[in-house]
C-alpha positions in Angstrom: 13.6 -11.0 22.7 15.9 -8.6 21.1 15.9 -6.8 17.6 18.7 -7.4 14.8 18.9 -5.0 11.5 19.5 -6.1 8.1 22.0 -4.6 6.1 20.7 -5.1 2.6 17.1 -5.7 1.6 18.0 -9.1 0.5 19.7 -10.2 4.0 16.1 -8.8 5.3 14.0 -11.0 2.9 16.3 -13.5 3.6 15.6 -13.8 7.4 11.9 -12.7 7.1 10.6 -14.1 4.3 9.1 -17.0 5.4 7.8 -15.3 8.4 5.6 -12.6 6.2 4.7 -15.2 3.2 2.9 -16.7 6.4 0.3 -13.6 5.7 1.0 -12.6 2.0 -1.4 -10.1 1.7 -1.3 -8.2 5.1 2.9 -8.2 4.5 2.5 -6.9 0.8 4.3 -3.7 1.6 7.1 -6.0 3.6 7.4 -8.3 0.8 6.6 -5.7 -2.0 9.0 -3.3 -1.2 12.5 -4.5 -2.2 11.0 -5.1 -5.9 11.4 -1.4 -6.1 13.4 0.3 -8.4 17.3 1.2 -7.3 19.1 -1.5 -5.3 20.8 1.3 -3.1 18.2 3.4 -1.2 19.7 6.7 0.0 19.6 7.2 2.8 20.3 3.8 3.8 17.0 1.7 4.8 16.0 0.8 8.4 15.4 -2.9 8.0 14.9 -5.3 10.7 13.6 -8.5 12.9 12.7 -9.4 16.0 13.6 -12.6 17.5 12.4 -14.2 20.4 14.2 -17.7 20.8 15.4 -17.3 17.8 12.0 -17.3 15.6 11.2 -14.7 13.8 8.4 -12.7 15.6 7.7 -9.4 14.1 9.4 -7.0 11.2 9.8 -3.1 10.4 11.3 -1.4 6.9 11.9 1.9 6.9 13.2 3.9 3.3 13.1 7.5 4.6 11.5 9.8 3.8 8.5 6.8 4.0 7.1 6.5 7.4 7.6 3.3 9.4 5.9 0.0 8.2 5.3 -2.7 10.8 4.0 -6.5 10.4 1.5 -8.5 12.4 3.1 -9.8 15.2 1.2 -11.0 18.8 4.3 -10.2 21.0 3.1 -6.7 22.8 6.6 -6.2 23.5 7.6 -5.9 20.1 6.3 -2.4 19.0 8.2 -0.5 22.2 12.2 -3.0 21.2 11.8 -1.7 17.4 11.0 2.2 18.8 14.2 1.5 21.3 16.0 -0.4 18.2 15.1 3.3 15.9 16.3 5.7 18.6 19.9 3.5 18.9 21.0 4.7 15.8 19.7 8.0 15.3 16.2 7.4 13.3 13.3 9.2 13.7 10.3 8.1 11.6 8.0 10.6 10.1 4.8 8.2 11.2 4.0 4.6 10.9 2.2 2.6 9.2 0.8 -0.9 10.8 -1.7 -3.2 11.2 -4.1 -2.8 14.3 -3.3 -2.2 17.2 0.5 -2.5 16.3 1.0 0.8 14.8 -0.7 2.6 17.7 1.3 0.4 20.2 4.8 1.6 18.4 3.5 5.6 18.2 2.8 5.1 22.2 6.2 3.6 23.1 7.5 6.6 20.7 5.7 9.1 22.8 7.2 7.4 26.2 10.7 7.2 24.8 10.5 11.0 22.9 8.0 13.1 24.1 6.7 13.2 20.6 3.1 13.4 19.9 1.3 11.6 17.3 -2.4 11.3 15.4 -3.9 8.7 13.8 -4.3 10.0 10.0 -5.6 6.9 8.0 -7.1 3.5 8.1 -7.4 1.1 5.5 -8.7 -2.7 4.8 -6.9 -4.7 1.9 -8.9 -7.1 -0.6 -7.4 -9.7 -2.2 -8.1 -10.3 -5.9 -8.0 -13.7 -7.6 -10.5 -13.8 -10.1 -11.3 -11.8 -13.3 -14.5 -11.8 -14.5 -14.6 -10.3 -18.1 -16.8 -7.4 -18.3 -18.6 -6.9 -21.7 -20.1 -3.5 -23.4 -17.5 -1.3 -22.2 -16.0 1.2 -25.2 -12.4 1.8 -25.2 -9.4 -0.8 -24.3 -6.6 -0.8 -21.6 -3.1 0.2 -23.0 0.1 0.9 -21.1 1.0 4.5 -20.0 4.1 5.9 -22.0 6.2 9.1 -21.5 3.8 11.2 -23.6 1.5 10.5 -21.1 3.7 12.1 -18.6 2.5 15.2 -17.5 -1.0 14.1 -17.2 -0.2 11.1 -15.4 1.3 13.2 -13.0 -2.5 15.8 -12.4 -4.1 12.5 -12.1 -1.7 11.1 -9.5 -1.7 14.3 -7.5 -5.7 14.2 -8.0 -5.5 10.3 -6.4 -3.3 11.3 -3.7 -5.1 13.9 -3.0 -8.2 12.1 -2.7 -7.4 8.9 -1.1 -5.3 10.4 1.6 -6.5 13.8 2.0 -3.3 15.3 3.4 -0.8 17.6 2.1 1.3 16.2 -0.4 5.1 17.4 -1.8 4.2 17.7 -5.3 7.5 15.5 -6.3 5.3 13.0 -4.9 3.4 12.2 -7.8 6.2 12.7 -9.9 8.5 10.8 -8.3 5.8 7.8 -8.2 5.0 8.6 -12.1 9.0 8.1 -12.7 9.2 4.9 -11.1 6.1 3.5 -12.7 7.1 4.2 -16.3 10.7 2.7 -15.8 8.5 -0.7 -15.3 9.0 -3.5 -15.3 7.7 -4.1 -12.0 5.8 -1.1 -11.6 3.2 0.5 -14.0 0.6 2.3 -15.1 -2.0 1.8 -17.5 -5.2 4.2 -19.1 -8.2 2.9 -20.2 -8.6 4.8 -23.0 -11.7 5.6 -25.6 -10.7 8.7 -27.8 -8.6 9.8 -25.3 -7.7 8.5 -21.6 -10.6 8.1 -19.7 -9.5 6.1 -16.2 -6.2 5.1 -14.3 -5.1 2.3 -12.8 -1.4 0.4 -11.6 0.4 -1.7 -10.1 3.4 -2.4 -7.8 5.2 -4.7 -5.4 5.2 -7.9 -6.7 5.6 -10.8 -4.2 5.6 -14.6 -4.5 1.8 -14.6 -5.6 0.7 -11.2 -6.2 1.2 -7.5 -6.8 -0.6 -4.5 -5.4 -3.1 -2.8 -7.6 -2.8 0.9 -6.9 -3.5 4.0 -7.8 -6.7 3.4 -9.1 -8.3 6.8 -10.6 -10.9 8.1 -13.0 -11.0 12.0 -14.5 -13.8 14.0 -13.1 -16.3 14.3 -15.7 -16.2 17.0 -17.8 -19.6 19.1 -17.1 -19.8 19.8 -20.9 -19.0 16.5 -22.5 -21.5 13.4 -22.8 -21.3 11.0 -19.7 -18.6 8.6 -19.3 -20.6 5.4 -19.3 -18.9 2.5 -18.6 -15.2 4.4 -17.1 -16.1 4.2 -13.7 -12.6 3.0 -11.4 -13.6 -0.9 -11.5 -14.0 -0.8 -15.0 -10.3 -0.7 -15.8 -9.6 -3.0 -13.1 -10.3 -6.3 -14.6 -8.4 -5.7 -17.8 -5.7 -4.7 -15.9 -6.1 -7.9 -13.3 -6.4 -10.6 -16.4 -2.9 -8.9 -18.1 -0.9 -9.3 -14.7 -2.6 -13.1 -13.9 -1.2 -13.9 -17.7 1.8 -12.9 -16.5 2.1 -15.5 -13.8 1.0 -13.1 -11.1 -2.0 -15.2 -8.7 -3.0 -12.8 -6.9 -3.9 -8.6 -6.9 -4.3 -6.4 -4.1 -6.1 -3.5 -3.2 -6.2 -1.2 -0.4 -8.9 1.2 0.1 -10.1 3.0 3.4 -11.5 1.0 5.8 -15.2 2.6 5.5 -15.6 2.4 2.0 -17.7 -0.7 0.2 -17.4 -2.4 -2.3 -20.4 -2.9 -4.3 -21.7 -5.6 -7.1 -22.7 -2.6 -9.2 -18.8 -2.6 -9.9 -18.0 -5.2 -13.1 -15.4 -7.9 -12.6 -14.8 -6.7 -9.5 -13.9 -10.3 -7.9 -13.0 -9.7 -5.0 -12.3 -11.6 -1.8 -12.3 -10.4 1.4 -8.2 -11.9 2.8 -8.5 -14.2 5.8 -11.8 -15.1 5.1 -13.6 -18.2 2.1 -16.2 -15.5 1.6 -17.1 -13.3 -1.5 -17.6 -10.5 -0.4 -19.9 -7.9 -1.9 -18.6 -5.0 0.8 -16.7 -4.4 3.7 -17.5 -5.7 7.1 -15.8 -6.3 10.2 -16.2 -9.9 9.3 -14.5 -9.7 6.3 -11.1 -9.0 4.8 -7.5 -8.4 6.6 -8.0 -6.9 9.9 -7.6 -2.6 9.3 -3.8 -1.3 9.2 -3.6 2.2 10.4 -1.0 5.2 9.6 0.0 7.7 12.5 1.6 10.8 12.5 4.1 11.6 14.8 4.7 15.0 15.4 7.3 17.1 17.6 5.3 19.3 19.7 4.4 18.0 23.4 2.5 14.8 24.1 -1.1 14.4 23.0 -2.9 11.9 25.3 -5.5 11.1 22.3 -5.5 9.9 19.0 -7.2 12.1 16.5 -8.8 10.2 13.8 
């Protein structure tokens, strides 16, 4: 088995495509990623496969400052060549991002190889989306964000981050995503709005038969102001969900931490668990895409656990 880079992210598509299209949902990132704006990532990309008789066994993009994002693969060996494949040329990923165990197989052959310690800091479970179903009595309509919207977008993005991954962010994060989002046209934003913007949701990575749907956000309710009926986070999802399905696009996405549920109590939700002919109502082990897991890796001394 041995592991052969890509020098442009369509050479990498090109070679792996057909691999990750075998698991459209769990590769979303894979597959998602070269739809991003700016043909010419600086630094250069890490962007690769492994091959074992010449198949197509595993793949790993890299567009630093980004940790490390791995795909499914059920060779063991794989994790440990990509690490060997990183160190070659001088890379050093900030963390990775993979599905289980794979990630945690590639931060312990980092460890071996570096003496680098590393943490697990997040898991998460994707749902697939394929069908809308309209929700009635809500006030207010779903527009697109514009640049007016800027400067908010960006508190609300910070807020998301904030929330969903609870770790210290840059701020240029949210800006930076915010930027790339209102350049569209395959990223976005969009508010629900009702005398004023009320909720957030948007999308990105398109693939052959879906796009991510991501961040998804609502403002904390004023303490002062009536309640917000009706602009909970699902609410502006299936507006958002029927736009990009007229648009050709099958299939949405949505990642959320591993122990959260989804509930019916959310309208239109629709979802369906990936991998599995069930509707599902909330997480289970028995439902959706296997977890994918982020690590840390850090440059102190070895640590012999994973801190969740």
């Amino acid at each position: 088995m041995n592991v052969v880079r890509c020098a442009t992210l369509h050479a990498f598509l090109e070679r792996a495509g057909a691999f990750l299209l075998g698991d459209e949902a769990c590769h979303n990132l894979l597959l998602g990623a070269p739809s991003a704006p700016g043909s010419t990532p600086a630094p250069p990309p890490y962007l690769a496969v492994a091959l074992d008789a010449g198949l197509v066994v595993a793949a790993a993009l890299m567009t630093p400052p980004s940790r490390l994002v791995l795909s499914r693969t059920d060779r063991p060996q794989v994790p440990a060549a990509i690490a060997r494949s990183l160190l070659a040329i001088g890379m050093r990923p900030p963390g990775v991002h993979g599905p289980v165990p794979v990630g945690e197989q590639f931060a312990r052959a980092w460890r071996e190889l570096t003496g680098q310690g590393y943490e697990q800091g997040l898991t998460q479970r994707i749902y697939r989306l394929g069908r809308v179903r309209p929700v009635d009595g809500v006030p207010g309509r779903l527009r697109q964000a514009q640049e007016a919207d800027r400067p908010m977008l960006v508190r609300w993005v910070r807020a998301f981050l904030g929330e969903a991954f609870g770790e210290d962010r840059p701020p240029t994060d949210a800006e930076q995503m915010v930027g790339r989002r209102l350049e569209g046209p395959a990223e976005g934003l969009c508010l629900w709005d009702d005398g004023g913007p009320r909720a957030l949701a948007g999308f990105a990575g398109p693939t052959a038969n879906g796009i991510r749907v991501g961040p998804v956000y609502t403002r904390p309710r004023p303490p002062v102001l009536r309640p917000l009926r009706g602009h909970r986070q699902p609410d502006v999802q299936p507006d958002l969900r029927a736009r990009r399905l007229r648009t050709g696009v099958r299939r949405g996405r949505l990642s959320v931490p591993a122990d959260v549920r989804l509930r019916r109590s959310w309208p239109g939700a629709g979802t369906r668990g990936a991998r599995s002919g069930l509707s599902s109502a909330r997480s289970s082990p028995r439902i959706g895409i296997p977890p994918s897991s982020a690590y840390w890796i850090r440059s102190i001394a070895p640590s012999r656990d994973v801190r969740a």
